[in-house]
N, C-alpha and C positions, 0 to 999 in steps of 0.2 A: 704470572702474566708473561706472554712472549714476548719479547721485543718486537717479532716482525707481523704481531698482530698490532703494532700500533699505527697508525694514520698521521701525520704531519699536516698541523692547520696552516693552512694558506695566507690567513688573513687577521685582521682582529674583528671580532663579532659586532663589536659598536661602532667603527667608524669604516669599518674593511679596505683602512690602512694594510700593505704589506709588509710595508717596514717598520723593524723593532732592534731593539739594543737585547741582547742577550745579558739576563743579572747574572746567572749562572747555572752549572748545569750538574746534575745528578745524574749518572747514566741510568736509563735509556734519553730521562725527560733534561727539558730545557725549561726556564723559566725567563722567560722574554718580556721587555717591556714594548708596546706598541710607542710605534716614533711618532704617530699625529698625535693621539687624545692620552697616551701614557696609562691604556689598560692593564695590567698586567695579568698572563698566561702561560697555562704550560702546553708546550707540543714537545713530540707528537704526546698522542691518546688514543685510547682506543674509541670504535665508533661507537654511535649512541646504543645500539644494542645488545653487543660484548660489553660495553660498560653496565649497563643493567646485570647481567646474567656475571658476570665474574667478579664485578666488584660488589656490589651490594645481595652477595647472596646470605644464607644464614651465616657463617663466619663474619660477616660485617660487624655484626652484635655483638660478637662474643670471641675477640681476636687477642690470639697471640700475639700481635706486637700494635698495640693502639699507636701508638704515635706515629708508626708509619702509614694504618689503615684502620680503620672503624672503632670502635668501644670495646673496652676491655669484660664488662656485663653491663652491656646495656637497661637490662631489665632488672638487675638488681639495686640499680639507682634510683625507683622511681620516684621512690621518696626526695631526694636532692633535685631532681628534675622539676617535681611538681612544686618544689619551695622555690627554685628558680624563677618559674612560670609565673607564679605568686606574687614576684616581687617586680618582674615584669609586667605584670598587670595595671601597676602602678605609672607605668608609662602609659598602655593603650587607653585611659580612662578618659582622661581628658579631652581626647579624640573621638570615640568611641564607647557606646555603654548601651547594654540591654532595655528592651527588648530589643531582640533582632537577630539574623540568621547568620552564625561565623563559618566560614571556612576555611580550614587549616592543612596545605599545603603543604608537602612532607611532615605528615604528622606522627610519622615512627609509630612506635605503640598507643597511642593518643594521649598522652602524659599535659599535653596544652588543652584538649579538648575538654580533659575533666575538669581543669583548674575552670574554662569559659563556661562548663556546664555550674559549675558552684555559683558562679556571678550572673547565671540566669538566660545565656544563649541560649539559641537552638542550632546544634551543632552538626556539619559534617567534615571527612577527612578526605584527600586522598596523598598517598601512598604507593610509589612505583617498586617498593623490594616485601613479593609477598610473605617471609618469612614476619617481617613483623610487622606490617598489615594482620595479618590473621591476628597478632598478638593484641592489638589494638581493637580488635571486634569482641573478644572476650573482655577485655578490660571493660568495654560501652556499649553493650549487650543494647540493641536498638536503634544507636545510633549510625548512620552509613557511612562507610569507609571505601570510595571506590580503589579498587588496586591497581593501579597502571599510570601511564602520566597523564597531568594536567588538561591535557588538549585533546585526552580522547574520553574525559571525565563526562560523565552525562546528565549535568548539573545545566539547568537552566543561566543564560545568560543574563547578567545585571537580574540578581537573584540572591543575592549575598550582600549584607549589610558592613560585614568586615571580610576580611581577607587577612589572613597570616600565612609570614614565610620566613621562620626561623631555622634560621643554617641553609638555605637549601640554595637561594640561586649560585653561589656557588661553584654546585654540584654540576649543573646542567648544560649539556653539551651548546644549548643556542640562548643565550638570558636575554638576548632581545625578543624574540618569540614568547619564551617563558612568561617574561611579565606583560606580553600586550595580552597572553590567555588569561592571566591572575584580573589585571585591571576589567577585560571582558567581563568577568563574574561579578563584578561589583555594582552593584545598582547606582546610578548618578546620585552624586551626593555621599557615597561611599566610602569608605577607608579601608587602605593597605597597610599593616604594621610588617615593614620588613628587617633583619636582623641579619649580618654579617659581618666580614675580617676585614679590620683598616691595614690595605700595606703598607699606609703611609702614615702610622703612628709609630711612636717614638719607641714604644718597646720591639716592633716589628726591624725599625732601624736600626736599633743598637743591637739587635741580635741576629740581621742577616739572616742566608740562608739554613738558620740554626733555629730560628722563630716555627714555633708549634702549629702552626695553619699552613705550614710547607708540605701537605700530604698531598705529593703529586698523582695519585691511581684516582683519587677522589675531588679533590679541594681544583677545580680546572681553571677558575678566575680569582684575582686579589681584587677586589676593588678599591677605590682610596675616596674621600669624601665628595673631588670633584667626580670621577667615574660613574661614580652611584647615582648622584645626580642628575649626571649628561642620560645616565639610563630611564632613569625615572623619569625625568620632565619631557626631557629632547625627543626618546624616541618612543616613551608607555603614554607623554601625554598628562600627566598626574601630576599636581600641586602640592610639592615636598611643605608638611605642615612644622615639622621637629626633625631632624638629624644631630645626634646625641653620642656621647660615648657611654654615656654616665647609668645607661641599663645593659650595658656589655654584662660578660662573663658572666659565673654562675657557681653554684655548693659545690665543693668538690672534696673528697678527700685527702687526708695525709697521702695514702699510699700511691694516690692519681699524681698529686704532685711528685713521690718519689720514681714512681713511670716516667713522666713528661719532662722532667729536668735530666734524663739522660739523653735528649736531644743536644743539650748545650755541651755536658760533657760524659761519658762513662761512668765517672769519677764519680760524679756528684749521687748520679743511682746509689752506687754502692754504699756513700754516704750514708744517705737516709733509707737505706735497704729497712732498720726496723721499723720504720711508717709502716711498711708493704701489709701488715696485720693490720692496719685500721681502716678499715673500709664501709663502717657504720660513721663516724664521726664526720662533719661537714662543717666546713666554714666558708663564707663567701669570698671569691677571688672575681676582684676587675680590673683589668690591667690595662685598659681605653684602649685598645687593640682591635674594638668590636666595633661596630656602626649600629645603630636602632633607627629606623627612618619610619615615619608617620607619615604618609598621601592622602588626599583625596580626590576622590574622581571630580569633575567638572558635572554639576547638576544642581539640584534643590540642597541648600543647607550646603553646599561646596560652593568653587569658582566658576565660573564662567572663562 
């Protein structure tokens, strides 16, 4: 990535405050908190369509150095993913339960869409990095997977019974746009299950600019519980039902741990360097570093 391909944001996206406190900085990027509502983001970045094409191309999957940018094999996890998903489920139920139409919003190789097709959805994805879009059409032979972003999907509006959006807002250059397209798709009376990083939990704090969700090429917003909120209600409009820590995280590996703990020091890799061979074995890690939010549109069976 070039340095002088990147762009410097103006503003904060939620409240289009100009001013912020700088937490700190990694050359090229900066990680600034917003001085009105205390968003936190990175500038510069690159624009919305260099970001597509450079960051999330095939190597996002399948990357030499995960912890600064994308999955180390993505599709050789799919098993820990889809037992994540699983166990995530157990959140959306109570909210949300078949029959009825899901749509799953950055849905990578479709790894959520199988777990929703077991519990009886009728399922579609979209997917803006066609590398594993495609991957995602062979996994769900039938089911559709549009490739490109959300808002040029060609899904009927309030047409969708649930809505998922695990890991992604994020990702995305504008999250207020983002989610007034997601809540669009929902039929009144609807549900939104969204899933991200708290910057303002305690393991996030004690570990500063050292903390794992610090991948600035990709990761562009931190949200924190009030953020998420002000996004959800103040500007999508949607009636936060659950906001949770307690279905964060996910299966992961010995050898992923001995990957990701060289964020905090060198040392510690080398440590546990002979984990690096185990990459079948999974245990679950949750560190409440994550947010899980449950909405519903305003309609029949929602609020008014």
């Amino acid at each position: 990535m070039k340095a002088e391909a990147l762009r410097e944001v103006e503003a904060c996206a939620l409240c289009k405050c100009s001013g912020r406190r700088t937490l700190f900085r990694e050359e090229p990027f900066s990680v600034v908190r917003c001085a009105d509502c205390g968003l936190v983001y990175v500038t510069p970045r690159l624009p919305p369509g260099a970001l597509l094409e450079e960051v999330y191309d095939e190597s996002y999957w399948k990357s030499d150095s995960p912890k600064v940018r994308g999955y180390a094999d993505y599709s050789a996890e799919r098993d820990f993913y889809e037992r994540t998903f699983r166990i995530r489920m157990r959140f959306v139920r109570p909210f949300a339960s078949p029959p009825g139409r899901c749509l799953d919003v950055g849905c990578a190789a479709g790894y959520f869409l199988s777990v929703a097709k077991e519990e009886g959805w009728e399922c579609a994805g979209v997917e803006p990095s066609r590398p594993i879009a495609e991957e995602a059409r062979k996994n769900l032979p039938g089911t559709e997977i549009f490739t490109g972003l959300l808002e040029e999907a060609p899904f009927e509006k309030e047409s969708f019974d649930l809505v998922t959006l695990w890991d992604v807002v994020e990702h995305t250059p504008d999250p207020v746009s983002f989610l007034a397209a997601a809540a669009a798709m929902l039929k009144p009376g609807g549900v939104l299950i969204l899933e991200t990083q708290n910057v303002d939990s305690l393991f996030a704090r004690i570990l500063g600019r050292k903390w794992q969700h610090f991948k600035h090429s990709e990761h562009l917003y931190h949200f924190s519980p009030y953020t998420l909120r002000r996004l959800l209600e103040k500007e999508t409009g949607l009636s936060i039902l659950s906001m949770t820590g307690r279905f964060g995280g996910k299966l992961v590996s010995p050898a992923f741990v001995a990957e990701r703990v060289g964020r905090i020091h060198p040392a510690l890799s080398w440590i546990l360097s002979p984990l690096a061979g185990f990459r079948k074995t999974a245990f679950y890690v949750n560190l409440f570093d994550e947010l899980v939010a449950a909405c519903r549109k305003p309609g029949p069976g929602g609020t008014e």
